[in-house]
GUVO-624859 format. One record per residue (C-alpha): residue in three letters; x, y, z; residue number from 1. Coordinates in steps of 0.05 Angstrom, whole numbers. Example, Ala and Ser with C-alpha at 12.3 -4.5 7.8 and 13.67 -1.06 7.14 Angstrom:
// residues 2
 code      x      y      z pos
  ALA    246    -90    156   1
  SER    273    -21    143   2
//
This chain:
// residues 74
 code      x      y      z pos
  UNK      0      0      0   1
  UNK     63     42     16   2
  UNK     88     35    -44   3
  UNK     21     55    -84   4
  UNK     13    111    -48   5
  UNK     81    144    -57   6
  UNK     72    120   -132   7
  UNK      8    164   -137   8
  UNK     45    216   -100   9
  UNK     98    215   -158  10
  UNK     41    213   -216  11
  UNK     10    274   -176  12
  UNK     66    318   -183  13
  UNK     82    301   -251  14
  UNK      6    303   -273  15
  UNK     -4    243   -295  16
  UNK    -73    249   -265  17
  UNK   -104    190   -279  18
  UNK    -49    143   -265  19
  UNK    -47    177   -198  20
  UNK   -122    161   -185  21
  UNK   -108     82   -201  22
  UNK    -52     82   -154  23
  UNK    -97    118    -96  24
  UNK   -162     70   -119  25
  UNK   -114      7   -109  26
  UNK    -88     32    -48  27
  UNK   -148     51    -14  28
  UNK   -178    -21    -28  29
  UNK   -121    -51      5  30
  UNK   -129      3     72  31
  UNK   -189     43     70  32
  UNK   -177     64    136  33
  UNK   -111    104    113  34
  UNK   -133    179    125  35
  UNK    -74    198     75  36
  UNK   -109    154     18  37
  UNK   -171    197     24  38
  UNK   -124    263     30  39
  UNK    -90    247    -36  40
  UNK   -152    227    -73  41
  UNK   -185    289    -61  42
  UNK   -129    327    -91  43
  UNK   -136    279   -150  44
  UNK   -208    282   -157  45
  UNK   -198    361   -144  46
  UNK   -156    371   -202  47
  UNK   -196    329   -250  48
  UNK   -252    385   -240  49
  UNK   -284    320   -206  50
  UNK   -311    376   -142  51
  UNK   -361    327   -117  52
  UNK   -314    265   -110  53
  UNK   -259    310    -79  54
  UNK   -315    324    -22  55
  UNK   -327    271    -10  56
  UNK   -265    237     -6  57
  UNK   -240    303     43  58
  UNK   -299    287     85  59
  UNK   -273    216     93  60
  UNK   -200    242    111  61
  UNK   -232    285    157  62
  UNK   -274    230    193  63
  UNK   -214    185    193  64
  UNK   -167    241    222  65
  UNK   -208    256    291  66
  UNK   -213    182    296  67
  UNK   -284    172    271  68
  UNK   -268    101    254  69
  UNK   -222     52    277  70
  UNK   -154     26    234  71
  UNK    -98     56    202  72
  UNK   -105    133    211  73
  UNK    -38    155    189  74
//
């Protein structure tokens, strides 16, 4: 999961915007309990114009970040 998320991190920053969203899709499958995940898919979704997934996602991050559900909360 690591790996895919620093992958997606790398895609991000060299916009490669959809590869980026795979990476952060697979990830989040594999830990969807990873408030980072959900942080970084927002910004994804953000920059696609996708305003209603990046929301969403940011509301999950934020849920996950003051503990609003158990797991990984990185």
């Amino acid at each position: 999961m690591e790996a895919r998320y620093q992958l997606a991190n790398i895609e991000l920053a060299d916009g490669n915007l959809q590869s980026a969203l795979e990476f952060l899709q697979r990830a989040i499958k594999l830990e969807p309990n990873d408030s980072r995940l959900h942080f970084a898919l927002s910004r994804v979704y953000r920059r696609l114009g996708r305003d209603s997934d990046a929301d969403t996602e940011m509301a999950a991050y934020q849920k996950l970040k003051s503990g609003g559900a158990s797991g990984c909360t990185k």
